[in-house]
C-alpha positions as a Markdown table, in Angstrom:
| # | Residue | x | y | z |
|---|---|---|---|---|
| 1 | Unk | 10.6 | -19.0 | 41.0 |
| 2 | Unk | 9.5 | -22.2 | 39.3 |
| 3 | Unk | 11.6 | -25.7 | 40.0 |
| 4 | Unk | 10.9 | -28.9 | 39.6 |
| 5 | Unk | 11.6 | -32.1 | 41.9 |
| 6 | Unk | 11.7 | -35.7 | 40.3 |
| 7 | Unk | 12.6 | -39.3 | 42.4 |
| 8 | Unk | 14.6 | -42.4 | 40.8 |
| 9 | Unk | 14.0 | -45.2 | 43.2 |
| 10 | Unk | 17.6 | -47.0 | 43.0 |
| 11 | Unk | 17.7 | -49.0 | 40.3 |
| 12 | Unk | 15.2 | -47.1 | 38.1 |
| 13 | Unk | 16.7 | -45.9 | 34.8 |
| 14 | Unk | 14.1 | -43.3 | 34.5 |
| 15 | Unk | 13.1 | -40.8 | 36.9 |
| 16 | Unk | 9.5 | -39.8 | 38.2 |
| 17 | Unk | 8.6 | -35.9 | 38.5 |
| 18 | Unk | 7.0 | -35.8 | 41.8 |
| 19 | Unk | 6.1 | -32.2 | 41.8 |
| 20 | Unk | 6.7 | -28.7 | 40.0 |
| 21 | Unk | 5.5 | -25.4 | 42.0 |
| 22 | Unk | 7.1 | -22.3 | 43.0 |
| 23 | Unk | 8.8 | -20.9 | 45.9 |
| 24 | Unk | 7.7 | -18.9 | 48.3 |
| 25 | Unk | 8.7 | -15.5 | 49.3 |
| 26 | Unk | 11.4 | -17.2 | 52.1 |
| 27 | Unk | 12.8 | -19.7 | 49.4 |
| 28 | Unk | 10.2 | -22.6 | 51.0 |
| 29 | Unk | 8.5 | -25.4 | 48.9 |
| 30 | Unk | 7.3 | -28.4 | 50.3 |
| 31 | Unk | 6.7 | -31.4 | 47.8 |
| 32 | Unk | 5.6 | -34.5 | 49.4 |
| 33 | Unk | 7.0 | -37.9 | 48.4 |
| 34 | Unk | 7.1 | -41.4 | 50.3 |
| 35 | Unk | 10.1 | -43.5 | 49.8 |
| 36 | Unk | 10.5 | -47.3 | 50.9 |
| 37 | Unk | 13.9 | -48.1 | 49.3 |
| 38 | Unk | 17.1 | -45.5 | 48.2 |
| 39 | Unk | 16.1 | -42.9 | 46.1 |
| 40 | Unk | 17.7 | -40.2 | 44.4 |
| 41 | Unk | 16.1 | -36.9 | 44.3 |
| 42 | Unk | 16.7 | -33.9 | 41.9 |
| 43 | Unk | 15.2 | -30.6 | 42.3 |
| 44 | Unk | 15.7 | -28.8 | 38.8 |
| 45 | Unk | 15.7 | -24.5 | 38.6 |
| 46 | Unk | 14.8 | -23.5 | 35.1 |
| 47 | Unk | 16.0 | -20.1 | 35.0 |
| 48 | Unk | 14.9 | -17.0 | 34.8 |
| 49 | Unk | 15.6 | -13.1 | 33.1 |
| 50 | Unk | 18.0 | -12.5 | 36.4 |
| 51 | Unk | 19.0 | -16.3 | 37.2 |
| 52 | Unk | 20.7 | -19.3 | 34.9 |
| 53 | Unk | 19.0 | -22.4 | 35.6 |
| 54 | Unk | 20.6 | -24.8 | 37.9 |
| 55 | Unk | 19.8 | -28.6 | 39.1 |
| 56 | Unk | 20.5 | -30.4 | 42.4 |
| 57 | Unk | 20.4 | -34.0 | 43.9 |
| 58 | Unk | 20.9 | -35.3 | 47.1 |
| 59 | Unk | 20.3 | -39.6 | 47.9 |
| 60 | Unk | 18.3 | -40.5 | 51.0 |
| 61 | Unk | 18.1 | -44.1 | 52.2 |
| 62 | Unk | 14.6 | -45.8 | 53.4 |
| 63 | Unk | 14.9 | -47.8 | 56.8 |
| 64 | Unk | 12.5 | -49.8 | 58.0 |
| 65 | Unk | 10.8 | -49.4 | 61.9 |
| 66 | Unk | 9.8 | -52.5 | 63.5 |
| 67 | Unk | 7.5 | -52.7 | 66.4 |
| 68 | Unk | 5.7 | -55.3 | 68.0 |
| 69 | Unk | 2.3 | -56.2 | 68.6 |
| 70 | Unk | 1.4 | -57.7 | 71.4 |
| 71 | Unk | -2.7 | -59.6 | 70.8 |
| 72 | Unk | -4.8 | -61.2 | 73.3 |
| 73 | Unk | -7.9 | -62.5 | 72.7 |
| 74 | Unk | -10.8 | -62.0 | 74.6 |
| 75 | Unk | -10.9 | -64.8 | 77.1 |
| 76 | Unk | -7.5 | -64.1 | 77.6 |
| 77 | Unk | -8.5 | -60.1 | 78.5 |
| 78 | Unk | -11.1 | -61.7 | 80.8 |
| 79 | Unk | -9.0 | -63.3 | 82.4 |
| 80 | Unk | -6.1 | -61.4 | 83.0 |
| 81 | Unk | -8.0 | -58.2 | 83.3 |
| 82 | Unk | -11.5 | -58.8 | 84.1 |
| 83 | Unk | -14.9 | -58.2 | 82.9 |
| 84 | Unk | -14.8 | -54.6 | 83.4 |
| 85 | Unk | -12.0 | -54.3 | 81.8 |
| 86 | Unk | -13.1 | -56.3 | 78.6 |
| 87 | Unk | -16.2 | -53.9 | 78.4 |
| 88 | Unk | -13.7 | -51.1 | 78.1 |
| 89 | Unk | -11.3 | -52.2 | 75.6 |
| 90 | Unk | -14.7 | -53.7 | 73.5 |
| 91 | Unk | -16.2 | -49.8 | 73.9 |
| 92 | Unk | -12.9 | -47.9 | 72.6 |
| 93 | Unk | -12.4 | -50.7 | 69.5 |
| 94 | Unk | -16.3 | -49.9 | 68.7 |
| 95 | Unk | -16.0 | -46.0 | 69.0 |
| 96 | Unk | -12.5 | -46.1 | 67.1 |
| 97 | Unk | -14.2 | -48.1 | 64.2 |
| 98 | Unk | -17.0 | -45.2 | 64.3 |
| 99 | Unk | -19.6 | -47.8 | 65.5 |
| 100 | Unk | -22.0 | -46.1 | 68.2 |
| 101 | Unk | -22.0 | -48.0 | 71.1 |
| 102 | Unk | -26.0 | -48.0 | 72.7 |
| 103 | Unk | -25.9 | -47.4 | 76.3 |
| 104 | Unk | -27.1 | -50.7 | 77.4 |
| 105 | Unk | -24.8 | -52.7 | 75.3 |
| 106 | Unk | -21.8 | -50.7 | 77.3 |
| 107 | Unk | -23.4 | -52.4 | 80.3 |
| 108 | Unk | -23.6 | -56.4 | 79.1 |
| 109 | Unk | -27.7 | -55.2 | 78.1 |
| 110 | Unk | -28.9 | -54.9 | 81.5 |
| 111 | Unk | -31.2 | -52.5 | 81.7 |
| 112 | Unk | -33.7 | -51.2 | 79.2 |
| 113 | Unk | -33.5 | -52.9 | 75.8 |
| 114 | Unk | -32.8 | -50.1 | 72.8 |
| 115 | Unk | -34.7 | -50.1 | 69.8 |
Protein backbone atom coordinates (compact mmCIF):
# COMPACT_ATOMS: atom_id res chain seq x y z
CA UNK A 1 0.00 0.00 0.00
CA UNK A 2 1.62 3.18 -1.23
CA UNK A 3 1.18 6.61 1.01
CA UNK A 4 2.93 9.47 1.09
CA UNK A 5 4.14 11.74 4.09
CA UNK A 6 4.89 15.65 3.58
CA UNK A 7 5.99 18.38 6.60
CA UNK A 8 4.84 22.22 6.67
CA UNK A 9 7.20 23.80 9.22
CA UNK A 10 4.55 26.36 10.84
CA UNK A 11 4.34 29.16 8.97
CA UNK A 12 5.21 27.62 5.54
CA UNK A 13 2.43 28.04 2.95
CA UNK A 14 3.68 25.14 1.06
CA UNK A 15 4.43 21.72 2.28
CA UNK A 16 7.63 19.44 1.72
CA UNK A 17 7.12 15.60 0.70
CA UNK A 18 9.49 14.03 3.08
CA UNK A 19 8.98 10.55 1.88
CA UNK A 20 6.69 8.11 -0.28
CA UNK A 21 7.07 4.17 0.28
CA UNK A 22 4.91 1.40 1.13
CA UNK A 23 3.81 -0.42 4.06
CA UNK A 24 4.69 -3.36 5.25
CA UNK A 25 2.93 -6.49 5.83
CA UNK A 26 1.98 -5.26 9.75
CA UNK A 27 0.82 -1.71 8.45
CA UNK A 28 4.71 -0.29 9.47
CA UNK A 29 6.53 2.50 7.59
CA UNK A 30 9.13 4.43 9.05
CA UNK A 31 10.00 7.86 7.26
CA UNK A 32 12.53 9.83 8.95
CA UNK A 33 12.26 13.62 9.35
CA UNK A 34 14.03 16.17 11.93
CA UNK A 35 11.99 19.03 13.17
CA UNK A 36 13.34 22.13 15.04
CA UNK A 37 10.16 24.26 15.22
CA UNK A 38 6.02 23.14 14.93
CA UNK A 39 5.36 21.21 12.08
CA UNK A 40 2.48 19.81 10.57
CA UNK A 41 2.62 16.49 9.11
CA UNK A 42 0.22 14.71 6.54
CA UNK A 43 0.53 11.23 5.57
CA UNK A 44 -1.63 10.86 2.28
CA UNK A 45 -3.21 7.13 1.10
CA UNK A 46 -3.91 7.13 -2.54
CA UNK A 47 -6.17 4.43 -2.98
CA UNK A 48 -6.37 1.42 -4.28
CA UNK A 49 -8.94 -1.33 -6.36
CA UNK A 50 -10.22 -2.43 -2.61
CA UNK A 51 -9.57 0.99 -0.61
CA UNK A 52 -10.64 4.88 -1.39
CA UNK A 53 -7.85 7.04 -0.72
CA UNK A 54 -7.64 8.81 2.53
CA UNK A 55 -5.19 11.67 4.07
CA UNK A 56 -4.17 12.27 7.74
CA UNK A 57 -2.36 15.03 9.85
CA UNK A 58 -1.33 15.24 13.16
CA UNK A 59 0.95 18.71 14.61
CA UNK A 60 3.99 18.00 16.76
CA UNK A 61 5.87 20.77 18.61
CA UNK A 62 9.97 21.04 18.60
CA UNK A 63 11.41 21.68 22.20
CA UNK A 64 14.62 22.47 22.82
CA UNK A 65 17.16 20.37 25.47
CA UNK A 66 19.61 22.40 27.18
CA UNK A 67 22.63 20.97 28.87
CA UNK A 68 25.61 22.33 30.16
CA UNK A 69 29.14 22.08 29.54
CA UNK A 70 31.34 22.22 32.00
CA UNK A 71 35.49 23.08 30.30
CA UNK A 72 38.66 23.15 32.00
CA UNK A 73 41.66 23.82 30.59
CA UNK A 74 44.65 21.94 31.01
CA UNK A 75 46.49 23.58 33.80
CA UNK A 76 43.42 23.67 35.42
CA UNK A 77 43.13 19.40 34.95
CA UNK A 78 46.70 19.47 36.26
CA UNK A 79 45.92 20.87 38.95
CA UNK A 80 42.80 19.71 40.18
CA UNK A 81 43.40 16.19 39.01
CA UNK A 82 46.98 15.62 38.39
CA UNK A 83 49.38 14.60 35.86
CA UNK A 84 48.15 11.25 35.61
CA UNK A 85 45.08 12.21 35.15
CA UNK A 86 45.84 14.80 32.30
CA UNK A 87 47.61 12.00 30.40
CA UNK A 88 44.32 10.13 30.48
CA UNK A 89 41.79 12.62 29.45
CA UNK A 90 44.68 13.83 26.56
CA UNK A 91 44.78 9.77 25.45
CA UNK A 92 40.75 9.39 25.23
CA UNK A 93 40.38 13.06 23.30
CA UNK A 94 43.31 11.63 20.84
CA UNK A 95 41.73 8.09 20.34
CA UNK A 96 38.05 9.72 20.07
CA UNK A 97 39.41 12.03 17.29
CA UNK A 98 40.91 8.71 15.55
CA UNK A 99 44.49 9.95 16.12
CA UNK A 100 46.79 6.98 17.23
CA UNK A 101 48.40 7.63 20.20
CA UNK A 102 52.42 6.11 20.05
CA UNK A 103 53.14 4.33 23.14
CA UNK A 104 55.74 6.58 24.46
CA UNK A 105 53.82 9.76 23.90
CA UNK A 106 51.09 8.00 26.45
CA UNK A 107 54.01 8.14 28.86
CA UNK A 108 55.23 12.14 28.63
CA UNK A 109 58.15 10.35 25.78
CA UNK A 110 60.08 8.58 28.32
CA UNK A 111 61.37 5.77 27.03
CA UNK A 112 62.28 4.76 23.47
CA UNK A 113 61.72 7.56 20.91
CA UNK A 114 59.17 6.18 17.93
CA UNK A 115 59.92 6.80 14.48
Amino acid sequence: MMVTLYASPYGARTRKLVAAGNVNAQGKWYPSYAITQETLFTVVFGGDFHNAGNSSHIMLQAFARVAEVKRRTALQVLRDEGAGRLGQLLQQGLTAAGRHVPQDARHGGRGRVAE
